[in-house]
Backbone as JSON, one array per atom type, in Angstrom:
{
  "sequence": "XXXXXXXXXXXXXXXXXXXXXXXXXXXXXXXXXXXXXXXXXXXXXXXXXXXXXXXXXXXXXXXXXXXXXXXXXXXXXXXXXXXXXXXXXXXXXXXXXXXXXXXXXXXXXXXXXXXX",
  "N": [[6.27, -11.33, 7.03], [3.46, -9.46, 6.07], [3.53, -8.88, 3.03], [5.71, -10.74, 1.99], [4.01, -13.26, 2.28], [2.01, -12.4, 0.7], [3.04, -12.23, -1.63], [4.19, -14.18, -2.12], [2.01, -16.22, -3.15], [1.3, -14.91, -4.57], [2.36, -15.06, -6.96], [2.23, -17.93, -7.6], [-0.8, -18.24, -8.27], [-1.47, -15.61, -9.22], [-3.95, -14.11, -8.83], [-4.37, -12.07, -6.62], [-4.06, -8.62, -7.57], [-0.86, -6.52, -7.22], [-0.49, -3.55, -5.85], [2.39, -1.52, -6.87], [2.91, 0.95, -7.87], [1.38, 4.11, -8.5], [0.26, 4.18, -11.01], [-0.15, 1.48, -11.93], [-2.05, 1.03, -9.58], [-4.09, 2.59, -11.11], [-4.74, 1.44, -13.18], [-5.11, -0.55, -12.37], [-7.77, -0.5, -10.91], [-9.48, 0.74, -12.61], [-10.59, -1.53, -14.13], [-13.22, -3.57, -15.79], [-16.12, -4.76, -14.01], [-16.57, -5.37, -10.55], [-14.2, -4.42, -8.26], [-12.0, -4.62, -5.69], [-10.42, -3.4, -3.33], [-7.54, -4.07, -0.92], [-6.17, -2.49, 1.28], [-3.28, -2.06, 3.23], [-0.9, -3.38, 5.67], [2.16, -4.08, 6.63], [2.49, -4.03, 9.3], [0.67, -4.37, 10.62], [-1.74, -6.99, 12.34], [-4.08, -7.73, 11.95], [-4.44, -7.7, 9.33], [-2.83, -9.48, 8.09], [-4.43, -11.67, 9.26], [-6.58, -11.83, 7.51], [-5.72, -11.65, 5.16], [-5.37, -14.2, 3.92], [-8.0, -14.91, 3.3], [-8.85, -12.64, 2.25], [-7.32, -13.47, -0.46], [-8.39, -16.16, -1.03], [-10.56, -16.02, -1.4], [-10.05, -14.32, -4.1], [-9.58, -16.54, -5.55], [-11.57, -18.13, -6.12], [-13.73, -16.33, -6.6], [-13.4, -15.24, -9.39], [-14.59, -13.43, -11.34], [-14.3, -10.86, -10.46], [-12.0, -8.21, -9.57], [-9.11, -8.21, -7.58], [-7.06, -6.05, -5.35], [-4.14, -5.55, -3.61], [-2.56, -3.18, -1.3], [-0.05, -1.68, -0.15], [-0.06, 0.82, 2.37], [2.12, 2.02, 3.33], [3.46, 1.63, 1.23], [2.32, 2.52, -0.98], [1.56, 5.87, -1.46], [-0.94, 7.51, -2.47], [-3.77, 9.74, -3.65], [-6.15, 8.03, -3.07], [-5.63, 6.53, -0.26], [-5.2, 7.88, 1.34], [-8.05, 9.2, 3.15], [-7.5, 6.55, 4.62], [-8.5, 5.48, 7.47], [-7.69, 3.25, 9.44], [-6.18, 0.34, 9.38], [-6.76, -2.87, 8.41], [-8.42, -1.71, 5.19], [-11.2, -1.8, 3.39], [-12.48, -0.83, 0.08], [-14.77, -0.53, -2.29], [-14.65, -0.68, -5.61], [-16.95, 0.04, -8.49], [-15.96, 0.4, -11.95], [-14.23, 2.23, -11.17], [-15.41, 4.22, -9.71], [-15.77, 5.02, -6.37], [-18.13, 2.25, -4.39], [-18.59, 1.18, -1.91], [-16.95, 1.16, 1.6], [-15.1, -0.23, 3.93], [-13.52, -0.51, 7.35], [-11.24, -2.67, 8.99], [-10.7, -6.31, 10.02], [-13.02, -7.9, 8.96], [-14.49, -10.64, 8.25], [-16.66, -11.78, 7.18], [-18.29, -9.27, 6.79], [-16.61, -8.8, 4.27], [-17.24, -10.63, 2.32], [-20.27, -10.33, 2.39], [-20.85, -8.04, 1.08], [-19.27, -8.75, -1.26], [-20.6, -10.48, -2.18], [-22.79, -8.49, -2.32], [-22.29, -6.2, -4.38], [-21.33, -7.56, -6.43]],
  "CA": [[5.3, -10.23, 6.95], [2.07, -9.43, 4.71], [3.97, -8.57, 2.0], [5.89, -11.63, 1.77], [2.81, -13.96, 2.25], [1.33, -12.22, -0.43], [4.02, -12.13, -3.19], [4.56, -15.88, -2.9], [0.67, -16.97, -3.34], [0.22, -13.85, -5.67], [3.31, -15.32, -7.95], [1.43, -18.98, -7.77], [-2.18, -17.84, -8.59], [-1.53, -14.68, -10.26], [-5.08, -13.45, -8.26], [-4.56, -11.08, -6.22], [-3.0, -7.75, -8.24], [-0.04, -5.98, -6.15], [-0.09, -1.99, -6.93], [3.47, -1.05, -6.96], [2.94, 2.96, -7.99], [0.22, 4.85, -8.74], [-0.45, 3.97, -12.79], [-0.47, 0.37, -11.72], [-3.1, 1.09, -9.19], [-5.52, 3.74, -11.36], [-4.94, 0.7, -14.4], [-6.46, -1.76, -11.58], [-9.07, 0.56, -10.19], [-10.89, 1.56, -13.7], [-10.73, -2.77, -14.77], [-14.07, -3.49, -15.99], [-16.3, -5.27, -13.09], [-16.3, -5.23, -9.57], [-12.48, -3.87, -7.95], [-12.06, -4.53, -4.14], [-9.1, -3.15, -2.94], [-7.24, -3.71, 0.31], [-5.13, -1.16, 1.89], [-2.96, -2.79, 4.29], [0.02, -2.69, 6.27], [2.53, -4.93, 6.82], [3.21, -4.44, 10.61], [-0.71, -4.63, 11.01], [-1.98, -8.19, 12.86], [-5.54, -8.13, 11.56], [-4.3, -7.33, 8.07], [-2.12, -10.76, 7.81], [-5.18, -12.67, 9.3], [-7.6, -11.47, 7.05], [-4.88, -11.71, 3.72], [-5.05, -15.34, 3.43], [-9.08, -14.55, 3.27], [-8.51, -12.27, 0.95], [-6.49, -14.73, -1.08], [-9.12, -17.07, -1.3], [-11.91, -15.3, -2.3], [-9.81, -14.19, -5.23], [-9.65, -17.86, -6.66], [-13.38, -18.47, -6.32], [-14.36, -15.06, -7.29], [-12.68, -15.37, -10.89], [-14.87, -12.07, -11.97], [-13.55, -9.55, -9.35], [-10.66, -7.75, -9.26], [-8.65, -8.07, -6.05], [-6.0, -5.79, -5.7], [-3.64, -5.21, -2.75], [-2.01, -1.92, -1.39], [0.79, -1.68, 1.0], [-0.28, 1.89, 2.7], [3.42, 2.54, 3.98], [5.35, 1.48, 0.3], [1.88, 3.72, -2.07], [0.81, 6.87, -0.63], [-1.88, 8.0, -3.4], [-4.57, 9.8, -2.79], [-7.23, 6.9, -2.15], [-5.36, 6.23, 0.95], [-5.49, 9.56, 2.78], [-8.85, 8.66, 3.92], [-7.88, 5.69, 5.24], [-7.96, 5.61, 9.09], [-6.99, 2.07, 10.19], [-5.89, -0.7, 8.54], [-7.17, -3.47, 6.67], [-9.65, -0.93, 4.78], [-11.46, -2.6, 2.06], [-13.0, -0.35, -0.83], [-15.25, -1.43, -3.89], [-14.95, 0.36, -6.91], [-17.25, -0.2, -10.28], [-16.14, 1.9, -13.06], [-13.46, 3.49, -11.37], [-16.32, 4.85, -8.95], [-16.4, 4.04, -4.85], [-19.65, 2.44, -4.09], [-18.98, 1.75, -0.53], [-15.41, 0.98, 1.81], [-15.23, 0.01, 5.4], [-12.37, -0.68, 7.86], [-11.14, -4.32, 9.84], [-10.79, -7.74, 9.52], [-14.32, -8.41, 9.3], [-14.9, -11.38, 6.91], [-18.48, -11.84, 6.57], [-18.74, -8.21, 5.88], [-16.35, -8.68, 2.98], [-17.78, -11.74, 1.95], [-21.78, -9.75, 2.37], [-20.4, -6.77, 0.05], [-18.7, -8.72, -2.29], [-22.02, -10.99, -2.73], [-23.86, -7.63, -3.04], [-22.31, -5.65, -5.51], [-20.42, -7.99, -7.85]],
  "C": [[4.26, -10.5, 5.88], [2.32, -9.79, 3.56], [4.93, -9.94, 1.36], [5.17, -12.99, 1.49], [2.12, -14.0, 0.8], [1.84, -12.4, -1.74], [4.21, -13.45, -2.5], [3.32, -16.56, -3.37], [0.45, -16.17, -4.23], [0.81, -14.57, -7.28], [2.63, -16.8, -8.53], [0.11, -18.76, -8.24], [-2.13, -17.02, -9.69], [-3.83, -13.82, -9.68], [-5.45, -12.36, -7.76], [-3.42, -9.88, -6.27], [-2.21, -7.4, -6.8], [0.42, -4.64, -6.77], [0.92, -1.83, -6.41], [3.76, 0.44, -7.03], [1.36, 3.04, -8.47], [-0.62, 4.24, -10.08], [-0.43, 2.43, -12.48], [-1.53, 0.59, -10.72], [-4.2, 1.6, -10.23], [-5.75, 2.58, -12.35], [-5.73, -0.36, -13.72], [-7.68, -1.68, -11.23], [-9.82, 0.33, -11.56], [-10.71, -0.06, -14.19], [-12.62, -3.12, -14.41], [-14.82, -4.36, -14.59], [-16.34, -4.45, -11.56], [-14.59, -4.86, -9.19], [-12.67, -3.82, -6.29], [-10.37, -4.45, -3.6], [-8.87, -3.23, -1.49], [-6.41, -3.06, 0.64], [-4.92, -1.8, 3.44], [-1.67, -2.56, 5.01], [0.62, -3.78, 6.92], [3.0, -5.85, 8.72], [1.33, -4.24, 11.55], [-1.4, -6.2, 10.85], [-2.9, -8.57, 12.02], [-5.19, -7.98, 10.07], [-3.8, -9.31, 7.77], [-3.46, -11.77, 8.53], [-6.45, -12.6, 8.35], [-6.77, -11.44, 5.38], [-5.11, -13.08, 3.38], [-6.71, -15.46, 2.84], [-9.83, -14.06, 1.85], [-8.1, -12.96, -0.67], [-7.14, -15.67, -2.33], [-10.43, -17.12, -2.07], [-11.36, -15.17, -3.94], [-9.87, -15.03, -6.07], [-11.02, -18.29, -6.64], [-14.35, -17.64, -7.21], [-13.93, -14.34, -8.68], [-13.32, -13.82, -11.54], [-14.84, -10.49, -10.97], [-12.42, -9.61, -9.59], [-10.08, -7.51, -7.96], [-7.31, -7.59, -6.44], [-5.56, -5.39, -3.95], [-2.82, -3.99, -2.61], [-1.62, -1.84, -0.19], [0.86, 0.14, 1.55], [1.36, 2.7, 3.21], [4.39, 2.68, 2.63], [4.17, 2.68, -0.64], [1.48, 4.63, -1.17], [0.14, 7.72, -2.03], [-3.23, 8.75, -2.91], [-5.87, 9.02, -2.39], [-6.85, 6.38, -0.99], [-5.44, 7.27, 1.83], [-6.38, 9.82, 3.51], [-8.65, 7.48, 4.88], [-7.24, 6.09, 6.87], [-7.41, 4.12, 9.96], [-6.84, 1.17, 8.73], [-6.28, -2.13, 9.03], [-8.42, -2.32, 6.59], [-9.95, -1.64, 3.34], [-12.69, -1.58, 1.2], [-13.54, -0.76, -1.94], [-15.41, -0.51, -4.74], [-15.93, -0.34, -7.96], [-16.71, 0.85, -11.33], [-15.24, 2.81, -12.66], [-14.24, 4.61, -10.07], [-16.46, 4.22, -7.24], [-17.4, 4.1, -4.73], [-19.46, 2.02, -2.8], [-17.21, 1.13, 0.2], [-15.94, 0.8, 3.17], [-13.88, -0.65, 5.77], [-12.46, -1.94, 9.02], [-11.25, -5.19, 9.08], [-11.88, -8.07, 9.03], [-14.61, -9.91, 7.97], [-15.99, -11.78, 6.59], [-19.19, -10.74, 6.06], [-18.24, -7.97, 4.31], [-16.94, -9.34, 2.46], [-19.58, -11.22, 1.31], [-21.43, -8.72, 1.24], [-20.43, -7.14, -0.97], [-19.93, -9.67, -3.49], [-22.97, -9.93, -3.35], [-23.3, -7.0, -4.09], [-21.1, -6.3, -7.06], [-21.47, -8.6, -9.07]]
}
């Protein structure tokens, strides 16, 4: 699954955070910079093709924060909006400046060029 994928490349890198509860998310969210969170789901297809993606960016993109969020293990309220899964959100400051939903990787890729 996702979640396995992710915790063995996250443990090697150390790139892409893994919120566990709430105060480990809000401590990732308000980190100075850009913050692109995915909200994902382990028994979701497009999520696991679009994680390794994810992944990768994080080791290139050394001044972003990439954090991951298993929608089934946190239920906080920044997920209660979400309607499908992979949803990818950009915070500055703690602040959403914009979020959209799917695999899409040229839109993450276009985003993460614009507001980092």
């Amino acid at each position: 699954g996702i979640n396995a994928e992710y915790g063995i490349t996250s443990r090697r890198s150390k790139m892409v955070h893994h919120a566990h509860n709430e105060a480990e998310y809000n401590e990732l969210k308000k980190k100075s910079g850009l913050v692109i969170i995915d909200y994902s789901a382990e028994w979701c297809g497009p999520c696991r093709r679009i994680a390794p993606v994810f992944e990768s960016l994080s080791k290139t993109e050394t001044s972003v924060t990439f954090v991951h969020v298993d929608i089934d293990e946190l239920n906080i309220p920044d997920t209660a909006d979400v309607q499908g899964v992979p949803t990818f959100k950009f915070f500055k400051d703690g602040q959403l400046l914009t979020q959209f939903s799917g695999a899409n990787e040229s839109k993450l890729r276009e985003l993460l060029k614009e507001h980092k």
